[in-house]
PALUMLUM-779236 format. One record per atom (N, C-alpha, C): residue in three letters; x, y, z. Coordinates in steps of 0.001 Angstrom, whole numbers, plus 500000, padded with zeros to 6 digits. Atoms other than C-alpha are relative to their C-alpha. Layout:
<atoms>
ALAXYZ ...
</atoms>
This chain:
<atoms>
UNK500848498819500000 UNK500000500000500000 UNK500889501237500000 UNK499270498597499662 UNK501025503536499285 UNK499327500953500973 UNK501283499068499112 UNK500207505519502058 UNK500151501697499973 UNK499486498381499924 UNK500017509443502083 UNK500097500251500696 UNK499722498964498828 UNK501448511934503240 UNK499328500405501104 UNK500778499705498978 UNK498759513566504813 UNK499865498786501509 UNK500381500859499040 UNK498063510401507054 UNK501506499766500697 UNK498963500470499424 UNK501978510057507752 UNK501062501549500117 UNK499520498828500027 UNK503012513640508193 UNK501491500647500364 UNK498547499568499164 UNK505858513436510466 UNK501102498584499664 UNK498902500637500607 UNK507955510532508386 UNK499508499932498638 UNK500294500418501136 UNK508436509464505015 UNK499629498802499835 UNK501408501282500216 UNK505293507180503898 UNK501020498875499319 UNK499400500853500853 UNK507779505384501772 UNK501074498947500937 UNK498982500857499128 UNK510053503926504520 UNK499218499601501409 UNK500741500854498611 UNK507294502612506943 UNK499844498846499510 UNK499678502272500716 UNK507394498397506738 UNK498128500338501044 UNK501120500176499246 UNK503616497903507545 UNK499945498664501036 UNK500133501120498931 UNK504555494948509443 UNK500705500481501621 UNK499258499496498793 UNK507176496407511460 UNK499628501127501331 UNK500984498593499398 UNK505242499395512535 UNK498447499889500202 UNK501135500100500440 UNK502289498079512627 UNK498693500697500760 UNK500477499067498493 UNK501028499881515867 UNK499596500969499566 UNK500065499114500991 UNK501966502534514212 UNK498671500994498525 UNK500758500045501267 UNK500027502334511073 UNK498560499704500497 UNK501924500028499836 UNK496584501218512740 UNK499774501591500640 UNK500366498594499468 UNK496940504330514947 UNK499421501102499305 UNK500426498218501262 UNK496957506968512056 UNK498770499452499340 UNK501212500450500822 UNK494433504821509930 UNK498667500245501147 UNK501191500306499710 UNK492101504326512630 UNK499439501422500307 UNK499530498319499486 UNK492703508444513655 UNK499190500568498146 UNK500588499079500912 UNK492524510073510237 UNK500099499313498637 UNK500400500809501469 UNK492409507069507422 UNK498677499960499507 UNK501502500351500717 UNK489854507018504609 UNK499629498536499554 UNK500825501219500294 UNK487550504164503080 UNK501325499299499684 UNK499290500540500784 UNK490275503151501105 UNK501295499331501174 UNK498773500312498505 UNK493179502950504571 UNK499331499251500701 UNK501329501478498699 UNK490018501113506542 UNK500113499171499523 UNK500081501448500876 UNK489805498732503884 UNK501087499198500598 UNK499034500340499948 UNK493498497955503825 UNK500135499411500635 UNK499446500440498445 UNK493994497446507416 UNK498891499043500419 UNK501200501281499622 UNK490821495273508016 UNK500771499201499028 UNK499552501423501004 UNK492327492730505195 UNK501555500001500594 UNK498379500294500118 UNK495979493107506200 UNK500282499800501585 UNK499495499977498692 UNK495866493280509977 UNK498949498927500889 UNK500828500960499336 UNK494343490612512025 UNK499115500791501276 UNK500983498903499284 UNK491118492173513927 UNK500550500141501811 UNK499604499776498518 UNK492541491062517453 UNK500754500897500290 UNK499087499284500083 UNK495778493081516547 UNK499555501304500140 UNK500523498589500203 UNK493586496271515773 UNK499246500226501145 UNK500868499935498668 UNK491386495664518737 UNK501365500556501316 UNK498729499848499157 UNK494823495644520850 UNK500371501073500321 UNK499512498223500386 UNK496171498761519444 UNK499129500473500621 UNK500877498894499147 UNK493150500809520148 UNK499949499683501740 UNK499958500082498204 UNK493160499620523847 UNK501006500555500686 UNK498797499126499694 UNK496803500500524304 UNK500244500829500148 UNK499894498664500314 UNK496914503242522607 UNK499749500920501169 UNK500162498795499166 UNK497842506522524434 UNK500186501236499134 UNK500186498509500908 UNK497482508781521199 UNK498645499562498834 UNK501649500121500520 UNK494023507569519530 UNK499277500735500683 UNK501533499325499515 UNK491440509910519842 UNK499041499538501082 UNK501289500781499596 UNK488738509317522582 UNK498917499918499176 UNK501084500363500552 UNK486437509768520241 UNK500008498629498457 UNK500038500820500520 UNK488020507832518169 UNK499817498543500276 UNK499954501260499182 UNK488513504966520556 UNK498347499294500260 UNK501078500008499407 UNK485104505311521260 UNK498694498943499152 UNK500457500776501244 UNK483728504387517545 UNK500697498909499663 UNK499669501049500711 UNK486017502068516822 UNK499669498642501144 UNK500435500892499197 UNK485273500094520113 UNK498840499503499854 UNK501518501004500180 UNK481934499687518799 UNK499694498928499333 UNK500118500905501574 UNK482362498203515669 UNK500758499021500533 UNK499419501289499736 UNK484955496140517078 UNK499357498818501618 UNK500676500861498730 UNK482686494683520195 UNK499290499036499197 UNK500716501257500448 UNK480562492559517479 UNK500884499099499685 
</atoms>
């Protein structure tokens, strides 16, 4: 996946390993990714992994935390 700028502001999109970073990469997607970055990360990241992240997380939005905890409770 190429990811933009906008969503990766403070490195270059081109030298993030989506595996390596993967923390990383759900954070911003789940924060300020479109249809197209949701997609991605639902097919490429295993849902427990994304569930994880957002729990962890100490820079996700509450409100973001908030929506994505919903969708991910079914």
């Amino acid at each position: 996946m190429n990811f933009r700028q906008e969503l990766f502001w403070d490195v270059d999109p081109q030298t993030i390993d989506p595996d390596k970073n993967a923390s990383y990469v759900i954070e911003r997607i789940l924060d300020f990714g479109n249809d197209k970055e949701v997609g991605w990360m639902w097919q490429h990241y295993d849902h427990a992994l994304i569930k994880q992240v957002l729990e962890k997380s100490r820079v996700v939005f509450p409100r973001t935390r908030a929506f994505w905890s919903l969708l991910l409770a079914t």
